[in-house]
C-alpha positions in Angstrom: -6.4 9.8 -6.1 -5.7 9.7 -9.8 -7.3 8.4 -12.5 -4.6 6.7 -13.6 -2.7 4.1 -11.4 0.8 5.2 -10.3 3.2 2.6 -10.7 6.4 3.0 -8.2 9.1 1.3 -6.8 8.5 -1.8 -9.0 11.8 -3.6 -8.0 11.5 -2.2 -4.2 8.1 -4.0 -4.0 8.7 -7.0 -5.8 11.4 -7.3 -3.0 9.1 -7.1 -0.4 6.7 -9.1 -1.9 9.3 -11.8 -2.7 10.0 -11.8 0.7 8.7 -13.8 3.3 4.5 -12.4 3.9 1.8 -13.5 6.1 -1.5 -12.7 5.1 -5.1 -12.6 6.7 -6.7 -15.1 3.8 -3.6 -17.2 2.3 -0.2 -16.9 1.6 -0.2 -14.6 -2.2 1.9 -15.4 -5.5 3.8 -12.8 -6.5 2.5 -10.4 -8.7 4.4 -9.7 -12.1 4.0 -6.1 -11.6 2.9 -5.1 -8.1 1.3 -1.7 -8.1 0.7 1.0 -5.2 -2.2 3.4 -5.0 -1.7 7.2 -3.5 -4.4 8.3 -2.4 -4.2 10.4 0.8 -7.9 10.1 2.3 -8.0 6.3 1.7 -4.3 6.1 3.7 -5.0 8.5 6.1 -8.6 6.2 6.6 -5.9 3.3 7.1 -3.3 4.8 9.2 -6.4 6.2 12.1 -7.2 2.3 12.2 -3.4 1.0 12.8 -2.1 3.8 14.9 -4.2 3.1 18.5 -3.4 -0.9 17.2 0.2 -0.5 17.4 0.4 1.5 20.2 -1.2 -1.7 21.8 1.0 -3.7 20.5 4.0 -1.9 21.0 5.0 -1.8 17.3 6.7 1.7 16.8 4.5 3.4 14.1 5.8 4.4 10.4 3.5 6.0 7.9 5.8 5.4 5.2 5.3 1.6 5.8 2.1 1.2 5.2 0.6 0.6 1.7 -2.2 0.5 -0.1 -2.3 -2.4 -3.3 -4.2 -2.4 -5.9 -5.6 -5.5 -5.9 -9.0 -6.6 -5.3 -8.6 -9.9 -3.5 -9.6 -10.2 0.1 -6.2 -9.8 1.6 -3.9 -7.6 4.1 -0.4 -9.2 4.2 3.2 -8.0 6.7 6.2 -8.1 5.0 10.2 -7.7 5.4 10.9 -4.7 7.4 7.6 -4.8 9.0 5.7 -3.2 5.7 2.2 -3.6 5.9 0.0 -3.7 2.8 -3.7 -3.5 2.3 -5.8 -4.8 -0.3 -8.4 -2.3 -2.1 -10.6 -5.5 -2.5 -10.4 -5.8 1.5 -11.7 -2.1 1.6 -14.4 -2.3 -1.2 -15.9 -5.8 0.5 -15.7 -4.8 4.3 -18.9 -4.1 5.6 -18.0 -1.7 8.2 -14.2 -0.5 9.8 -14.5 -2.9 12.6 -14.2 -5.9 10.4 -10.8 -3.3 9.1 -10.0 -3.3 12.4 -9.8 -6.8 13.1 -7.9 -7.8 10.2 -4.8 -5.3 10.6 -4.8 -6.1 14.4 -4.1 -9.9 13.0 -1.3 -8.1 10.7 0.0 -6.5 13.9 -0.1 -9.6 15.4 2.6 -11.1 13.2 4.8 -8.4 13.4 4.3 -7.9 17.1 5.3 -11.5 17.4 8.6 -11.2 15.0 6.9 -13.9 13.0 8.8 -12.4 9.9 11.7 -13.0 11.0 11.2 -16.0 12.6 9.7 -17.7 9.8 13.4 -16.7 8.0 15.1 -18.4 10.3 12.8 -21.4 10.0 12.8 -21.4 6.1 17.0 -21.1 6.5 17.1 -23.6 8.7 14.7 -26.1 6.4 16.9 -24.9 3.7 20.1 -26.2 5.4 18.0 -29.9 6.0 16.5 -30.1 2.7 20.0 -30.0 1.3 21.3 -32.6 3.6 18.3 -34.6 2.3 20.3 -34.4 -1.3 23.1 -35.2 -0.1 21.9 -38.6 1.4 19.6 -39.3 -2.0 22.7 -38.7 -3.3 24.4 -41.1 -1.4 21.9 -43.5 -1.7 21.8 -43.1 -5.4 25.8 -44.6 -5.5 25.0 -47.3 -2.8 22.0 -48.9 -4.5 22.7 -47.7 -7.9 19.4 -47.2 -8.2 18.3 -43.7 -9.4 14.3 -44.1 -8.1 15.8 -45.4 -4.8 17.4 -41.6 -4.7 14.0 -40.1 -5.9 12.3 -41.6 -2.9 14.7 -40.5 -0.3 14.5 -36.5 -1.7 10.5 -36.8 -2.1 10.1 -38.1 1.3 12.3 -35.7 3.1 10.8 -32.7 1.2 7.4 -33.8 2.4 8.7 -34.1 6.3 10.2 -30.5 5.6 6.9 -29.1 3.7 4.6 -30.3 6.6 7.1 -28.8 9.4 6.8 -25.3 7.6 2.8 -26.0 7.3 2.5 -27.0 10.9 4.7 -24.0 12.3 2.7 -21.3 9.8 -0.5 -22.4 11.5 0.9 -21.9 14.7 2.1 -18.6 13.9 -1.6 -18.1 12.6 -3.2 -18.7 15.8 -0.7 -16.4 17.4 -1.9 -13.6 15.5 -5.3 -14.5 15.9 -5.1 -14.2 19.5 -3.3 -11.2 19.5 -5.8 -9.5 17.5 -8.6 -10.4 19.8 -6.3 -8.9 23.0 -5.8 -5.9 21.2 -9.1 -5.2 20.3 -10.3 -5.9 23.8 -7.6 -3.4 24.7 -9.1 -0.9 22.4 -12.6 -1.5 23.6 -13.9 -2.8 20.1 -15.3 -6.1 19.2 -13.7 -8.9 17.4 -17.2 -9.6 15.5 -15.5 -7.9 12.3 -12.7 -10.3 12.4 -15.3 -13.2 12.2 -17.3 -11.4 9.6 -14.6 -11.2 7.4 -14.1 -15.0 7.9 -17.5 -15.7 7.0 -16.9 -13.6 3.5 -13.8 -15.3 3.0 -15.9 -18.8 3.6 -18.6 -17.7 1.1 -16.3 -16.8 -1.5 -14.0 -19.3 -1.6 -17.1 -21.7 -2.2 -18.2 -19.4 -4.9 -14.8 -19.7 -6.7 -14.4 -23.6 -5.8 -12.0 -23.5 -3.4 -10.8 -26.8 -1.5 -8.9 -26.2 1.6 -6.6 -29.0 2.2 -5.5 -28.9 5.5 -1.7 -30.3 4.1 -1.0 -27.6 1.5 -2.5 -25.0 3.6 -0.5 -21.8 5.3 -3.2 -21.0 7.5 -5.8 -22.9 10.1 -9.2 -24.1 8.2 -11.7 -21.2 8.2 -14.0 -23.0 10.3 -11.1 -23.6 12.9 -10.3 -19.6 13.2 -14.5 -19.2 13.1 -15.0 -21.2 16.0 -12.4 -19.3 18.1 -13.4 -16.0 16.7 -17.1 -16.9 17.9 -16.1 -17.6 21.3 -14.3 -14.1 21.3 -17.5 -12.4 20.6 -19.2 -13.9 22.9 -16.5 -13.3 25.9 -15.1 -10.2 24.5 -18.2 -7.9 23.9 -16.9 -4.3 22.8 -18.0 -1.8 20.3 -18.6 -2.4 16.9 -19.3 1.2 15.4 -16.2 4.0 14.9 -15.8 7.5 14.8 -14.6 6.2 11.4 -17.4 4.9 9.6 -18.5 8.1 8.0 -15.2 8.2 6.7 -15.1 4.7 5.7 -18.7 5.2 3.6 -16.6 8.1 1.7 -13.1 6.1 1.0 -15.6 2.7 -0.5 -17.4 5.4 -3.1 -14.0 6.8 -4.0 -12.0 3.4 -4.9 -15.2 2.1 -6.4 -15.8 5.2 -8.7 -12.0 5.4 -9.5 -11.2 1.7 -9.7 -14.2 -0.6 -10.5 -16.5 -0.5 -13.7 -18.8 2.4 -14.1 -21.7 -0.1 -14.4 -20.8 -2.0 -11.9 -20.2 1.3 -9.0 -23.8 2.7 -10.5 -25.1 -1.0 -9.2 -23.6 0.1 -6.2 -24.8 3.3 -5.8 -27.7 3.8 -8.5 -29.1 7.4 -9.6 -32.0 7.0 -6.9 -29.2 7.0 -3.8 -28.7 10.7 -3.0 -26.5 10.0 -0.1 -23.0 11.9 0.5 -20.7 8.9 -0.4 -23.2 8.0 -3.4 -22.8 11.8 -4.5 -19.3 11.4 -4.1 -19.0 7.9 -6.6 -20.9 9.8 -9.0 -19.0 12.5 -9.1 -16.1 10.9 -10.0 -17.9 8.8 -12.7 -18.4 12.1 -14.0 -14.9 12.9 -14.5 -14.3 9.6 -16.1 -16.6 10.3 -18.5 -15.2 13.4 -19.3 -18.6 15.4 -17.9 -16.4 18.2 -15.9 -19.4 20.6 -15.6 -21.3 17.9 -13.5 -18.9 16.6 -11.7 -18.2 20.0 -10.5 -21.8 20.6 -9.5 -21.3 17.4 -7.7 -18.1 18.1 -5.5 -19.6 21.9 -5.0 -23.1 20.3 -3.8 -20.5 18.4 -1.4 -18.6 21.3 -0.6 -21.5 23.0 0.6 -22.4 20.6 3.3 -18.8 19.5 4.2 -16.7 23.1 3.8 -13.9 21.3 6.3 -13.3 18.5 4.0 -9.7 18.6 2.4 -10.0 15.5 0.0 -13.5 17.2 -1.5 -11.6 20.4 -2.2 -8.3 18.3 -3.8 -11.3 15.8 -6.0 -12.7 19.5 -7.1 -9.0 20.6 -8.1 -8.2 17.3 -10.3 -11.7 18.0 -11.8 -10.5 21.2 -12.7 -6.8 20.4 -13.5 -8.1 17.9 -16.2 -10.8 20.5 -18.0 -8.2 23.0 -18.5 -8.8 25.5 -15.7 -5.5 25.8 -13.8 -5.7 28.8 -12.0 -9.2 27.3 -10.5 -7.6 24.4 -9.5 -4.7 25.8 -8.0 -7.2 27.7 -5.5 -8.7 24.3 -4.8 -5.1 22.8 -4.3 -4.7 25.9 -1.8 -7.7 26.0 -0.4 -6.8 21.9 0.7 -3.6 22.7 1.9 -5.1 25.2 4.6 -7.1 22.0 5.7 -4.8 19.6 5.3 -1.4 21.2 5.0 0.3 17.7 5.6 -0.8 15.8 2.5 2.2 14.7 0.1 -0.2 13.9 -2.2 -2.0 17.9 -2.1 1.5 19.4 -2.1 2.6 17.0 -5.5 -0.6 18.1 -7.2 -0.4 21.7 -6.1 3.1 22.0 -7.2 2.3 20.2 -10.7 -0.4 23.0 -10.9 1.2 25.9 -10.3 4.4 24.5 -13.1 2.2 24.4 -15.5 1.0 27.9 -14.9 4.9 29.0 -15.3 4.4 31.4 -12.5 6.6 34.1 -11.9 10.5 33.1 -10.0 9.5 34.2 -7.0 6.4 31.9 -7.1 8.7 29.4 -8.3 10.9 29.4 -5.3 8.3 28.6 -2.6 7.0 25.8 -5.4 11.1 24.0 -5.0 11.2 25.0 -1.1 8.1 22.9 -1.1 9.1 20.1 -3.2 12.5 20.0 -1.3 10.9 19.4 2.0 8.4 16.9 0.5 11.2 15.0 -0.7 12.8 14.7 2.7 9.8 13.4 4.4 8.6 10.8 1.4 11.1 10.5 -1.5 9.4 9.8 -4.8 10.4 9.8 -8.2 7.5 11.7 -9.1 9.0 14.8 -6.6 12.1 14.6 -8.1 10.7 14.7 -11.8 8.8 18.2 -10.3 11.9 19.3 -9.2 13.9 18.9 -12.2 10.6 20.9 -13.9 10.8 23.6 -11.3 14.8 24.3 -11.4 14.7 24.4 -15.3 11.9 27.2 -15.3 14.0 29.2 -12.9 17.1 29.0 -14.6 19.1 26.6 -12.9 20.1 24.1 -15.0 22.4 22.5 -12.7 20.5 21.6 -9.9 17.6 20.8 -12.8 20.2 17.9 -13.5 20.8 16.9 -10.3 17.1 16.8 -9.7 17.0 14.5 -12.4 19.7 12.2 -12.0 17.8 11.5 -8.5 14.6 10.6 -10.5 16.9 8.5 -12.5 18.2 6.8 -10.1 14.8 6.1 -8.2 13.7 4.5 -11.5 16.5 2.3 -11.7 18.1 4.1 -14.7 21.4 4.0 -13.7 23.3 4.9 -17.0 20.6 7.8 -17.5 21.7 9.1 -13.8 25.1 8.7 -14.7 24.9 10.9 -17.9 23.0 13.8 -16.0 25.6 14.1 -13.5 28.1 14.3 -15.7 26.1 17.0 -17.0 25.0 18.9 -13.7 29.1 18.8 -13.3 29.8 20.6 -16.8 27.5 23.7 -15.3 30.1 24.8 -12.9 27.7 23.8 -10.3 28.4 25.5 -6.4 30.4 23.8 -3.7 27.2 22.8 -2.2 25.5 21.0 -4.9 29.2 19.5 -6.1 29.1 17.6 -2.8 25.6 16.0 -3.1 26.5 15.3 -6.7 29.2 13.5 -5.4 27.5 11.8 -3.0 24.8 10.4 -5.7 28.2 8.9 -7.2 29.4 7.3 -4.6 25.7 6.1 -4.1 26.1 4.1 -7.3 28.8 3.3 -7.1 28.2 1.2 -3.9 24.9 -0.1 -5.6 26.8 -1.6 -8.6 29.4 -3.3 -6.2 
């Protein structure tokens, strides 16, 4: 992770988020300026816990679907296209990566039950009858010539329509409920995290003087969905420790050290904790305040008990990236690449590292071959931007605008993307890249129509 917050796909997510959600606490408002979090240990925590879940469930599995908001709220939510988005306040305030468990098996629950889609219908289909109820206040309206007579009519058919989408949400609810309980059983773990979460959720909606009313509410009462989570304990049984919890300790102490007050993460984990994951949160409030040399020592001491670890080695390449030591950091960018030779995130960094080393051209090509197969597997503006960098340093101006018109484009800046083409085109670019040049114009041209 970075220290700074990477803000991406703004209009792609307030899309999503506009869309029709379900989500384990209560239905969200849409956030002005929804932002994701990269961080490849804290995803790759996530995706260990929802893989074996959807296999359950039957859901087909998609990395690239799952997301990690920066929000700390108690909240997971499903969205169109079966997107799944977790909370960092759900990580920081879990106790443990059953109660993780039990909350994105109540995600998988909705989509395993198509209740996105099925709650579209619904809300077309209410659409449909709450214009029909206009139409007869309408009607009304002329008859009586009474404008409050109209009023009434509208108000009381909107009610009837608000408490048939309230009712059918809480059915949907219980659905998922149950279908998280079935596929924990499946996965021999115990639906106790599910009702420990509840019982956080309980204490701090008292603590923020929260009224559930059961009218205006998206979701069963807590106390209902307690009651039935108590009963599955009891019947269900099944484990409630992970191979994951180790892991889990580590991914808490990074998004508290990166994310939350220093003061308050040093409550967390004072001077007097000389765990692992407590070495780990102060290592990174060591880079925040600008003290490289210690949180050097920090990763290294780290390092020395946990050589395997690929996330410790990328921490200990930021840390170096950010005092000025590239060619250190590189080797650490390397060295987690060997480990980890998936990670998006590892290969961005790495590439970033090694452009601002100007290496020589021949360096330079493995850096785009890299880049270019990143960009297949998870397209990000951020890729193409690194691209653009890497083509210009070798010469190839050309593709260095194509590169760019792609970031362009990802960003939404359409006239930008239009002007770089234009300008890729004036290079006398070859056949090959003509046709992909042309192929981003016919791409926008079908997005403007």
């Amino acid at each position: 992770m970075v220290a700074k917050i990477n803000r991406i796909g703004i209009r792609f997510l307030q899309k999503l988020l506009l869309s029709i959600c379900f989500s384990t606490v209560f239905c969200l408002p849409v956030f002005a300026e929804p932002s994701l979090l990269t961080d490849d240990e804290t995803e790759t925590f996530i995706q260990e816990i929802v893989k074996p879940i959807f296999k359950v469930a039957g859901i087909s599995y998609d990395p690239n679907r799952i997301h990690l908001l920066n929000d700390m709220t108690l909240n997971a939510f499903v969205s169109d296209g079966n997107h799944l988005f977790v909370h960092t306040g759900t990580l920081l305030n879990a106790s443990n990566p059953n109660e993780i468990s039990g909350i994105l098996a109540h995600e998988s629950g909705h989509i395993s039950g198509g209740h996105i889609m099925r709650q579209k219908l619904k809300i077309h289909n209410l659409q449909t009858l709450s214009a029909i109820s206009l139409i007869a206040a309408g009607a009304t309206a002329v008859a009586s010539g009474r404008g409050d007579a109209a009023m009434a009519v509208a108000l009381g058919s909107h009610g009837s329509l608000l408490n048939s989408m309230m009712a059918y949400q809480m059915s949907e609810e219980r659905s998922a409920d149950e279908s998280a309980v079935k596929y924990l059983k499946a996965l021999g773990q115990s639906p106790n995290g599910l009702r420990n979460f509840m019982k956080t959720i309980q204490k701090t909606n008292r603590l923020s003087g929260y009224e559930e009313n059961p009218y205006f509410r998206t979701h069963p009462m807590s106390s209902e969905r307690m009651a039935f989570f108590e009963k599955a304990v009891k019947d269900n049984g099944g484990k409630t420790s992970t191979s994951s919890d180790e892991n889990f300790k580590f991914v808490q102490a990074k998004l508290s050290a990166f994310l939350l007050p220093i003061e308050r993460t040093l409550k967390k984990y004072p001077a007097s904790d000389q765990s692992d994951p407590a070495k780990y949160a102060h290592s990174i409030i060591k880079f925040r305040q600008k003290n490289y040399a210690e949180a050097l020592k920090l990763i290294n001491e780290l390092l020395s008990k946990h050589p395997q670890n690929p996330y410790f080695y990328q921490l200990k390449g930021q840390f170096l990236f950010e005092s000025g030591k590239l060619s250190d950091a590189l080797s650490a960018y390397q060295k987690s690449l060997e480990i980890k030779p998936s990670s998006v995130e590892t290969s961005l960094l790495y590439a970033e590292c090694a452009l601002e080393l100007k290496q020589n051209t021949a360096y330079l090509q493995d850096v785009i071959n890299t880049l270019n197969k990143l960009q297949i597997q998870n397209e990000t503006p951020h890729g193409w931007e690194l691209l653009a960098k890497a083509y210009h340093q070798k010469g190839l101006k050309a593709e260095s605008f194509y590169a760019l018109a792609k970031y362009s484009l990802m960003i939404e800046n359409i006239d930008t993307a239009k002007k770089q083409i234009k300008q890729a085109l004036e290079l006398n670019p070859s056949e090959g890249l003509k046709l992909k040049l042309s192929d981003l114009e016919n791409e926008i041209k079908q997005n403007q129509d």
